[in-house]
C-alpha positions as CSV (number, residue, x, y, z in Angstrom):
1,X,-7.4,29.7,-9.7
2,X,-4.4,28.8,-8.3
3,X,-2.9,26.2,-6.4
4,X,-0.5,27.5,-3.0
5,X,2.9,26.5,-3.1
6,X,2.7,24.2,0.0
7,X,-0.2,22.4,-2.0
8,X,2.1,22.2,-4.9
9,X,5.1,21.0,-2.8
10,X,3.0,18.3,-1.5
11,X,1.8,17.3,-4.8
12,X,5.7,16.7,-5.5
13,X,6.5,15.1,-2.3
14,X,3.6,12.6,-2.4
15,X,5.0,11.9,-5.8
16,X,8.0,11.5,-4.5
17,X,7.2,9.1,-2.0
18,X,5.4,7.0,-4.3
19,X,8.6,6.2,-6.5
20,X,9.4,4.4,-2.3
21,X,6.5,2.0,-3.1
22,X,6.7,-2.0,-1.9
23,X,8.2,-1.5,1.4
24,X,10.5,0.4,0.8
25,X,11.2,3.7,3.3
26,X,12.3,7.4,3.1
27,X,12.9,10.3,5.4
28,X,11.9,13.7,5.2
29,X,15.6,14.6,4.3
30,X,15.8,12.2,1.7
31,X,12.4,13.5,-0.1
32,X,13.8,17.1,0.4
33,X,16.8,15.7,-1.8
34,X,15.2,14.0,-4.5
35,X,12.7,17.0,-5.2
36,X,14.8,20.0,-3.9
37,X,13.0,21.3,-1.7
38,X,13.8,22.5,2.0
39,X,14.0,19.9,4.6
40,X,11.6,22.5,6.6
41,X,9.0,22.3,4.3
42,X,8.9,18.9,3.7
43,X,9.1,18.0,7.6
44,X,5.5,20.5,7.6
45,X,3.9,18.4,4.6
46,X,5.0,15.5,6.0
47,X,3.3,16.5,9.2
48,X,0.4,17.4,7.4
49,X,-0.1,14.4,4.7
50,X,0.6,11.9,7.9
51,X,-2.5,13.6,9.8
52,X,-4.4,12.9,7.0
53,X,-3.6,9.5,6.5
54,X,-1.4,9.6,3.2
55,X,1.8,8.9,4.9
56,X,2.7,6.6,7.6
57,X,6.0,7.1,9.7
58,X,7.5,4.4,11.6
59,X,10.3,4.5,13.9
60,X,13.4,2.7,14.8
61,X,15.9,1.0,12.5
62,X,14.5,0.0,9.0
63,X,11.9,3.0,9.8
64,X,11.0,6.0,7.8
65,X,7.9,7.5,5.7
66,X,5.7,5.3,3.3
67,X,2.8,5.7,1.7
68,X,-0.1,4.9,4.2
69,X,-2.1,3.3,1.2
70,X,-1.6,2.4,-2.6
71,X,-0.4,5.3,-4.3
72,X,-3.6,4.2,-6.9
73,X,-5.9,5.1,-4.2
74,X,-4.6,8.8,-3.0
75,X,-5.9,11.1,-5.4
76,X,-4.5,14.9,-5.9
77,X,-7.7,16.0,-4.1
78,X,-6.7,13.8,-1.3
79,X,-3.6,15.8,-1.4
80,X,-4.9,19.2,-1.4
81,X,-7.6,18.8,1.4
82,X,-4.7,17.4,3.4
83,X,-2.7,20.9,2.9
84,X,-5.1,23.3,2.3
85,X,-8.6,22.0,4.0
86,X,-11.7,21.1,1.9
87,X,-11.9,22.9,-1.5
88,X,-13.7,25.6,-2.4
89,X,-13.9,28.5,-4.1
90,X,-15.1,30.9,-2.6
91,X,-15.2,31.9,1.1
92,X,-18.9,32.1,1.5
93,X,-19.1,28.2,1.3
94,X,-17.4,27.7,4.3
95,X,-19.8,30.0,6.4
96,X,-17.5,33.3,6.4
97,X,-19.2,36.2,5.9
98,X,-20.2,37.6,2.1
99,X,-20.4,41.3,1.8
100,X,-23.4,40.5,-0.6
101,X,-25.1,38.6,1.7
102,X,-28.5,36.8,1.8
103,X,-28.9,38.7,-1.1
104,X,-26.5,36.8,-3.5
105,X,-28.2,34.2,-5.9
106,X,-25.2,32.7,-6.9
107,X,-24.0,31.0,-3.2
108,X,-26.3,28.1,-3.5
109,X,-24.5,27.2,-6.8
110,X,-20.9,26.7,-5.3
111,X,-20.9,23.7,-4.0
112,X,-22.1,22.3,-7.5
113,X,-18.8,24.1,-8.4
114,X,-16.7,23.0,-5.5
115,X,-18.2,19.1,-6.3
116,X,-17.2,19.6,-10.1
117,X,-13.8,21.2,-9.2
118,X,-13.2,18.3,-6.2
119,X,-14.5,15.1,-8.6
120,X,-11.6,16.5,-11.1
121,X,-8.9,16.5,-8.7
122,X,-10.3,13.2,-6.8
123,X,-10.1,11.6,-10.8
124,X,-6.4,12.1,-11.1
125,X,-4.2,9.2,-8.9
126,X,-0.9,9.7,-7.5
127,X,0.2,7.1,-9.8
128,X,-0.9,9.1,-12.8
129,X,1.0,12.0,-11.5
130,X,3.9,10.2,-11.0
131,X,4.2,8.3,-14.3
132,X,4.2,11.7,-15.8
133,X,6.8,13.4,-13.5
134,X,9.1,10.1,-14.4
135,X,8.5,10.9,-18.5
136,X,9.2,14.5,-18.0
């Protein structure tokens, strides 16, 4: 399993964002600096992480993108979902069709999986991730 890039590059952005804490503001183009990526991408994630509530935008002189809550309470699952939708996998879960079928004894197991895979993720805080990417 594998995370997609733009979940990967959000993962860095958030983390990015975070080091912006107490007030303090950014803008897309100055997270695109700091983490090298494009100022493309990081207008989409930015997009994306505000419509799920992880960022907050305000306008006007002294605005710019925050954090919408503590970094402590946006977890890398939070981050994910916000990119990618909710996690699973497989594509069975989600009601897409299965080319096994009714037949398959192992789809009501997944979302035992997906709940495992998701409480791992939810467990790590942007703040963890972040202390790490500073030590590195």
């Amino acid at each position: 399993m594998r995370l997609s890039n733009l979940a990967d590059y959000a993962i860095v952005t958030m983390c990015a964002a975070s080091r912006h804490c107490g007030g303090g503001r950014s803008s897309a183009a100055e997270l695109a600096a700091e983490t090298g990526l494009p100022v493309p991408t990081v207008q989409k994630l930015v997009s994306k992480l505000s419509a799920a509530g992880l960022l907050r935008s305000t306008r006007g002189a002294g605005g710019g993108l925050q954090l919408a809550r503590p970094a402590a309470a946006i977890s890398v699952a939070d981050i994910v979902e916000a990119v990618e939708g909710p996690i699973a996998l497989t594509a069975c879960i989600d009601g897409s069709d299965c080319s096994i079928g009714p037949d398959c004894s192992v789809r009501p197991h997944w979302p035992l999986v997906n709940d495992a895979l998701r409480g791992a993720l939810a467990a790590i805080p942007l703040t963890q991730l972040a202390r790490i990417e500073e030590m590195a």
